[in-house]
MMTF fields as JSON, N, C-alpha, C and O atoms, coordinates in Angstrom:
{
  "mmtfVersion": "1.0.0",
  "mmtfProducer": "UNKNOWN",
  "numBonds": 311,
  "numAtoms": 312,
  "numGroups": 78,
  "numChains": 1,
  "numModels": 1,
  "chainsPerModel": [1],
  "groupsPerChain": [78],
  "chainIdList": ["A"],
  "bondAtomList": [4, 2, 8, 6, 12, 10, 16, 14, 20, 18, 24, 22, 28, 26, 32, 30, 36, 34, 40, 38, 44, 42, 48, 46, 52, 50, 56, 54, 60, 58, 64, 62, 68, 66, 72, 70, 76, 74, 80, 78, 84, 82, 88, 86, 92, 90, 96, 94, 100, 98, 104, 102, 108, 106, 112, 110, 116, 114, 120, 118, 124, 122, 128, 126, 132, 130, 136, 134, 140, 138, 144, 142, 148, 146, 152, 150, 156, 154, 160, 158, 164, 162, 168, 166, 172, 170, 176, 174, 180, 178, 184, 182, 188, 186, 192, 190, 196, 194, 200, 198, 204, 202, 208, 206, 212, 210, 216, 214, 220, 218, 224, 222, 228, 226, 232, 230, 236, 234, 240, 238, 244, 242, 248, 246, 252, 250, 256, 254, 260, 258, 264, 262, 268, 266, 272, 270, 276, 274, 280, 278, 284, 282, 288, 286, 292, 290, 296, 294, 300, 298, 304, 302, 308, 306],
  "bondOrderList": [1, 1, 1, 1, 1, 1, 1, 1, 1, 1, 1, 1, 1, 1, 1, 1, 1, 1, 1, 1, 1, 1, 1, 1, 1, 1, 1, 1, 1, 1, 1, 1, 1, 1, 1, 1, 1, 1, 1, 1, 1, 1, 1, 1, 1, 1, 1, 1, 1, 1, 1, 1, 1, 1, 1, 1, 1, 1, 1, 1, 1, 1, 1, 1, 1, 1, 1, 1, 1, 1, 1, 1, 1, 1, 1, 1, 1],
  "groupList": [{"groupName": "UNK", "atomNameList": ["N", "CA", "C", "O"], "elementList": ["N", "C", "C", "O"], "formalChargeList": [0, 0, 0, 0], "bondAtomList": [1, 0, 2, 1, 3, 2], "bondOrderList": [1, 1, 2], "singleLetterCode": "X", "chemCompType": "L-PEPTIDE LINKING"}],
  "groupTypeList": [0, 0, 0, 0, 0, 0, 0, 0, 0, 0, 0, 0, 0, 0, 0, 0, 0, 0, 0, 0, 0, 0, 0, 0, 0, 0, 0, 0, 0, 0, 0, 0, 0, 0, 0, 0, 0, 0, 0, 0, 0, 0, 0, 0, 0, 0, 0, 0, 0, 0, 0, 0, 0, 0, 0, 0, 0, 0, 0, 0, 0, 0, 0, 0, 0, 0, 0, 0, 0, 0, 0, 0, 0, 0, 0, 0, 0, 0],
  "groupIdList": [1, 2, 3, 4, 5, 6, 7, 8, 9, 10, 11, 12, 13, 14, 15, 16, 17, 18, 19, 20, 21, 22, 23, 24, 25, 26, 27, 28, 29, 30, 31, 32, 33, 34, 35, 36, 37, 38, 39, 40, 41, 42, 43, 44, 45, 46, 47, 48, 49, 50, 51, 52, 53, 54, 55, 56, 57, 58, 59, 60, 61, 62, 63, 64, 65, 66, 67, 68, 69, 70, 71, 72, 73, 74, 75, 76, 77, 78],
  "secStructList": [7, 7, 2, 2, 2, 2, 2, 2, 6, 7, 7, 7, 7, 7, 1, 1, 1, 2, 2, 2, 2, 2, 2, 2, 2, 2, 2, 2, 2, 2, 2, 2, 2, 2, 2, 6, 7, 7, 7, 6, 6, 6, 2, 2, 2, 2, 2, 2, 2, 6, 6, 1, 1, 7, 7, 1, 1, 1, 5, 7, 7, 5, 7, 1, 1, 1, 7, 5, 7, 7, 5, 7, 1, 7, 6, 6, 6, 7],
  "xCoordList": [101.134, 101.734, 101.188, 99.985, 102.297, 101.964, 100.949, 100.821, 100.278, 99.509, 100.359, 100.152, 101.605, 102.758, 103.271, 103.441, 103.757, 103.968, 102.708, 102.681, 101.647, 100.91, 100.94, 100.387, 101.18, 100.901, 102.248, 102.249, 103.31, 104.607, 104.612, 105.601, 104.008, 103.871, 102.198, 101.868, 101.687, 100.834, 99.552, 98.78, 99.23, 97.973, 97.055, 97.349, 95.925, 94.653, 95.486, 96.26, 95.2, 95.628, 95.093, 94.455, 95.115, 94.102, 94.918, 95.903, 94.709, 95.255, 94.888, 95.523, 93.57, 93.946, 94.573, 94.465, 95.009, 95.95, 96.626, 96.762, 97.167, 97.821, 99.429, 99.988, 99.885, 101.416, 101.297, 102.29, 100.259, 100.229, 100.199, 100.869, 99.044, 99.179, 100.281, 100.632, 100.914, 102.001, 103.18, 103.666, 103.375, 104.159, 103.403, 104.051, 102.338, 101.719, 101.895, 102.235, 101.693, 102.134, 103.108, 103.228, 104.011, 105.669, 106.023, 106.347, 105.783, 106.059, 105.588, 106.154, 104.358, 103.585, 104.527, 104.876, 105.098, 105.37, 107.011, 107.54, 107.577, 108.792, 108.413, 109.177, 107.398, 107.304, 106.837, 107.106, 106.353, 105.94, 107.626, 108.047, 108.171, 109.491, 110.007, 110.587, 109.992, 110.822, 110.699, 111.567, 109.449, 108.733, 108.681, 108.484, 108.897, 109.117, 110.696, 111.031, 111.275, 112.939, 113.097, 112.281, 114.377, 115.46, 117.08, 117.898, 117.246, 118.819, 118.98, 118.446, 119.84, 120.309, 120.382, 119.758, 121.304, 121.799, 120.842, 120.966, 119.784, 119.044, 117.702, 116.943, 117.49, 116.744, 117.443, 117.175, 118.007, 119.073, 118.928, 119.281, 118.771, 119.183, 117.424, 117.067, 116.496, 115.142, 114.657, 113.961, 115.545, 114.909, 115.93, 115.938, 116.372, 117.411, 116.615, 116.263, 116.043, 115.038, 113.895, 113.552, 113.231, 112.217, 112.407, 111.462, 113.029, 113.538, 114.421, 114.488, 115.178, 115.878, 117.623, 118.474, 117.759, 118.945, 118.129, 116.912, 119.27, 119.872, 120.644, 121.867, 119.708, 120.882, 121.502, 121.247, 122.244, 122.481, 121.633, 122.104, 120.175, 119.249, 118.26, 118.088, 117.44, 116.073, 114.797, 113.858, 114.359, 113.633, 113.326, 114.209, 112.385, 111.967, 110.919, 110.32, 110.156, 109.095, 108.874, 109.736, 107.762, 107.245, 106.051, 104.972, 106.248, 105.532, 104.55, 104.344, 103.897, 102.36, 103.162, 102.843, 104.147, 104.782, 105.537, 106.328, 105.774, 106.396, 107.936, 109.037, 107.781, 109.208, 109.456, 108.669, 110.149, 111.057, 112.255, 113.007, 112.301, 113.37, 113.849, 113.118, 114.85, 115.213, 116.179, 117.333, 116.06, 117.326, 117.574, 117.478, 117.8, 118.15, 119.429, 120.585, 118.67, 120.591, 120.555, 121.117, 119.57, 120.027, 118.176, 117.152, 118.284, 117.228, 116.596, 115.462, 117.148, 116.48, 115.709, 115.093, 115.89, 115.657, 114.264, 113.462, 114.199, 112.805, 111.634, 110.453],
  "yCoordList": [-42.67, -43.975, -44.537, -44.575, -45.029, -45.633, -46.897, -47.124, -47.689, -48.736, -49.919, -50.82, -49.681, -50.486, -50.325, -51.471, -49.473, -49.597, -50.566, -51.756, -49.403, -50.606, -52.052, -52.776, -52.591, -54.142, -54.46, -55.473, -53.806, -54.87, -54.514, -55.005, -53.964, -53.486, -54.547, -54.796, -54.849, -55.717, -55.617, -56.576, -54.393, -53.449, -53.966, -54.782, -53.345, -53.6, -52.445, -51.6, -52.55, -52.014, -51.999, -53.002, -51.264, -51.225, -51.893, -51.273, -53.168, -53.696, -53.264, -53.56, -52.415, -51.58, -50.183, -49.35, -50.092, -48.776, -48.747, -49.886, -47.702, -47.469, -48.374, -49.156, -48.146, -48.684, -49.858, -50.488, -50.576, -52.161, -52.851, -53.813, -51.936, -52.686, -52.825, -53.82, -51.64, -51.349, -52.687, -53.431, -52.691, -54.016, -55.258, -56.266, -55.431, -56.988, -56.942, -58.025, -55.627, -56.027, -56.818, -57.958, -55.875, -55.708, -57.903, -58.878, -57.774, -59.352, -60.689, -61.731, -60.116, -61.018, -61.062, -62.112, -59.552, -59.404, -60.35, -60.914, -60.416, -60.808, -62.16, -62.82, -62.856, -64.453, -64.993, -66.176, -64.456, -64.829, -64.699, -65.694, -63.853, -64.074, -64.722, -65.199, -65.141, -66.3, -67.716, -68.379, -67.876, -69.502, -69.699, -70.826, -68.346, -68.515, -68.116, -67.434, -68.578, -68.39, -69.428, -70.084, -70.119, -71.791, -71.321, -72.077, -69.889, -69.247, -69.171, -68.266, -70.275, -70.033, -68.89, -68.624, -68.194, -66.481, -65.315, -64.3, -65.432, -64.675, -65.017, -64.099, -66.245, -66.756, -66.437, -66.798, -66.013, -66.169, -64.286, -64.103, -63.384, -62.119, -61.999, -61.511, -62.631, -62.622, -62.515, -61.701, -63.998, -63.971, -62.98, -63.286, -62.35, -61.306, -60.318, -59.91, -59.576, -58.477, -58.944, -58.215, -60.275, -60.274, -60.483, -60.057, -60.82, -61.707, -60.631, -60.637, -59.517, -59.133, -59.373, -58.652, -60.429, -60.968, -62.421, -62.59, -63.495, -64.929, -65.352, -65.414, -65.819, -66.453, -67.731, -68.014, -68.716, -70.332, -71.611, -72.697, -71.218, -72.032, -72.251, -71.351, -73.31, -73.346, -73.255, -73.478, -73.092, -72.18, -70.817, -70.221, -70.094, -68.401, -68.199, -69.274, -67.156, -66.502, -65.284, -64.41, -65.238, -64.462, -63.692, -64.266, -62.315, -61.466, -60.768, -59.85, -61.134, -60.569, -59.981, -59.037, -60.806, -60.519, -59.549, -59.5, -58.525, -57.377, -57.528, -57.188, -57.916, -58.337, -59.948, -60.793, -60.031, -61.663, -61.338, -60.488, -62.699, -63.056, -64.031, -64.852, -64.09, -65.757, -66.798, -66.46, -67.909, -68.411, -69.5, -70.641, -69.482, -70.433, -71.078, -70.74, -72.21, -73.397, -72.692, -71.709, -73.71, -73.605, -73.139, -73.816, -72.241, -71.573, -72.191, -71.822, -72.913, -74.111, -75.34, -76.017, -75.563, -76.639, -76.59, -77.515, -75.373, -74.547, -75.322, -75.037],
  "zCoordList": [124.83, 124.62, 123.297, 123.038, 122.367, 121.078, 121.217, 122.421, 120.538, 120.575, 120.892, 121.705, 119.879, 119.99, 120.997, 121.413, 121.899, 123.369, 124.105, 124.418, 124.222, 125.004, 124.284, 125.111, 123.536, 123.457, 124.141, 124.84, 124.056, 124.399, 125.817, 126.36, 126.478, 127.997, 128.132, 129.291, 127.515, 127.73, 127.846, 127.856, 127.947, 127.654, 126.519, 125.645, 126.708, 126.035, 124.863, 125.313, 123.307, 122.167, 121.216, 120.895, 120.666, 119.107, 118.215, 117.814, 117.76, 116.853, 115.253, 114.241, 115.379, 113.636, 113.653, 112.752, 114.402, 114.766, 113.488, 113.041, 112.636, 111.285, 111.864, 111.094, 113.036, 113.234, 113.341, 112.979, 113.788, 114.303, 112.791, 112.416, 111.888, 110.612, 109.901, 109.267, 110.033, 109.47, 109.777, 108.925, 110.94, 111.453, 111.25, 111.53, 110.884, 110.736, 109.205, 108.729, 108.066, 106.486, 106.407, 105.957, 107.044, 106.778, 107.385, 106.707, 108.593, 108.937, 107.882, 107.552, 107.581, 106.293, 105.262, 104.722, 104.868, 103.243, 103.586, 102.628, 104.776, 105.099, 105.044, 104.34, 105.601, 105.693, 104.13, 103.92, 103.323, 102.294, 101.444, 100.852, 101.466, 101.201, 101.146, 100.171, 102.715, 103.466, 102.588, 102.02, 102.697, 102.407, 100.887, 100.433, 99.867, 98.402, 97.908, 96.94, 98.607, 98.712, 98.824, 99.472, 98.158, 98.823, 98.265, 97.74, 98.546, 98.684, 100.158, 100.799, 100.819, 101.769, 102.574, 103.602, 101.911, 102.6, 102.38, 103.066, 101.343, 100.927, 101.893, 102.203, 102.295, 103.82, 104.911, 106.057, 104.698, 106.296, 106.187, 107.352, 105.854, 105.585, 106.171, 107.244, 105.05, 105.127, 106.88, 107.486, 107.389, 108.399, 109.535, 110.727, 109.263, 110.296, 110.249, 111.356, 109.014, 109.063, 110.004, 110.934, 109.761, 110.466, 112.193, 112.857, 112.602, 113.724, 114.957, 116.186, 113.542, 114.616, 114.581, 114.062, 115.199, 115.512, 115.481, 115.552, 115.343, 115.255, 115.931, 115.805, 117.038, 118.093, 117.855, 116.685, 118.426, 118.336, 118.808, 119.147, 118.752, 118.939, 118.096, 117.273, 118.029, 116.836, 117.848, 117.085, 118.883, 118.968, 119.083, 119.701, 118.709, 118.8, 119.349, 119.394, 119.949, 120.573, 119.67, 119.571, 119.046, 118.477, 119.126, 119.278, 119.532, 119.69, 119.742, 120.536, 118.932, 117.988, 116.515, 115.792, 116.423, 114.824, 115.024, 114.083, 115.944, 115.566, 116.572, 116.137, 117.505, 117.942, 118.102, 118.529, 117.856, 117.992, 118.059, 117.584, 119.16, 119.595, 118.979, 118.425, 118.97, 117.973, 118.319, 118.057, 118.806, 119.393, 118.173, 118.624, 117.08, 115.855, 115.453, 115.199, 115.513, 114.985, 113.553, 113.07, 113.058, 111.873, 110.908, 111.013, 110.333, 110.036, 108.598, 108.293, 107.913, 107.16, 107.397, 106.574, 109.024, 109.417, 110.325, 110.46, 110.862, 111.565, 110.759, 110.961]
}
């Protein structure tokens, strides 16, 4: 079982595991994106990579960064 399995199954996990980092860069290098961006669609794309999918709500549950869910109105307004 991956590290990343055990955390989303809820398990004790090595969080310096090479994959966990790998998904905590990648979420960082995506939010720093995010927050030095003010192109609408180019935020809106930003946050689809990170997120997943974009539902019709403004709250989300974030994961330990690596899965989210997203229920977002409007993703400027977060």
């Amino acid at each position: 079982m991956t590290e990343f399995a055990k955390m989303l199954a809820g398990e004790e996990f090595d969080g310096g595991a090479e994959g966990i980092i790998k998904i905590r860069e990648n979420a960082s290098s995506l939010l720093q994106a995010i927050n030095q961006n003010t192109d609408e669609t180019q935020r809106h794309e930003l946050f689809q990579q990170l997120l997943g999918s974009i539902a019709d709500r403004r709250y989300f549950l974030c994961l330990h960064s690596a899965y989210i869910a997203s229920f977002t109105r409007s993703l400027n307004r977060c």
